[in-house]
N, C-alpha and C positions, 0 to 999 in steps of 0.2 A: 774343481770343487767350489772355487771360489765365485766361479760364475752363477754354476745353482746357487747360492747362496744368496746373488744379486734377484736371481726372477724370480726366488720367495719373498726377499723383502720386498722386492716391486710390485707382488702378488699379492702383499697384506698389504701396503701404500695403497691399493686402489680397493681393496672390500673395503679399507677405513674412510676412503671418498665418497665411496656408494653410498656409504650409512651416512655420511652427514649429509648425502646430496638429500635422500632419503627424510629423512630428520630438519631439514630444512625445508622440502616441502610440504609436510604436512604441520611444520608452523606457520607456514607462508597460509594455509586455508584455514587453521585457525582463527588466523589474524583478521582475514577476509571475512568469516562467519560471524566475531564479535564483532565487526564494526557494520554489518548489515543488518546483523541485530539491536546494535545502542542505533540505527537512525531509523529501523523501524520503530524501537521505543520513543524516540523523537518527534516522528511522525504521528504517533497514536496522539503524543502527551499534545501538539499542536492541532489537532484534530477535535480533540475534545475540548482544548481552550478555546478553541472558533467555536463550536455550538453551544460553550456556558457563554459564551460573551455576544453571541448573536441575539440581538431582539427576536423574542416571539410575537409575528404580527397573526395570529390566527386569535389572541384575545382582541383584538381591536375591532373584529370583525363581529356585530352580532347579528340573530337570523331575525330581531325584529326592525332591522332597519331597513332590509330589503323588501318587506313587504308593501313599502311606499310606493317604493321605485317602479318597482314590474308591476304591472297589472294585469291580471290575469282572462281580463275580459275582453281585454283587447285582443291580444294573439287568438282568442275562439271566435271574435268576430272577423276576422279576417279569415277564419276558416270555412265560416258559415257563406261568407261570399262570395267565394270561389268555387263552393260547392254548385250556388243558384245559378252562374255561368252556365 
């Protein structure tokens, strides 16, 4: 009698192992899920600190300064020339 006795408490000793092995892994992905979420928050928050603190160089550019530069007469004479080849 005494032996049954031993391979039921043996018997609950290890469902109460399971359950904590159990119970310990899914703290373990817990734990895993909030820290891949605080460094994606991280990431955003550094993300968006780089584009408020980046210069915008597209005001520096205006479209009446380009029109000095290129001339538009040139590139059609060079077309008309190659045509009379």
């Amino acid at each position: 009698m005494e032996r049954l006795e031993n391979i039921i408490n043996i018997s609950k000793l290890n469902q109460l192992l399971k359950q904590q092995e159990v119970v310990e892994k899914k703290t373990n992905i817990k734990k895993i899920i909030c820290i891949a979420a605080a460094a994606v928050v991280v990431l955003i928050a550094v993300y968006l600190l780089i584009l408020k603190l980046k210069p915008d160089y597209v005001d520096d550019f205006d479209d009446d300064d380009f029109d000095d530069v290129v001339d538009d007469d040139f590139f059609e004479d060079d077309i008309f020339e190659e045509e009379d080849k």
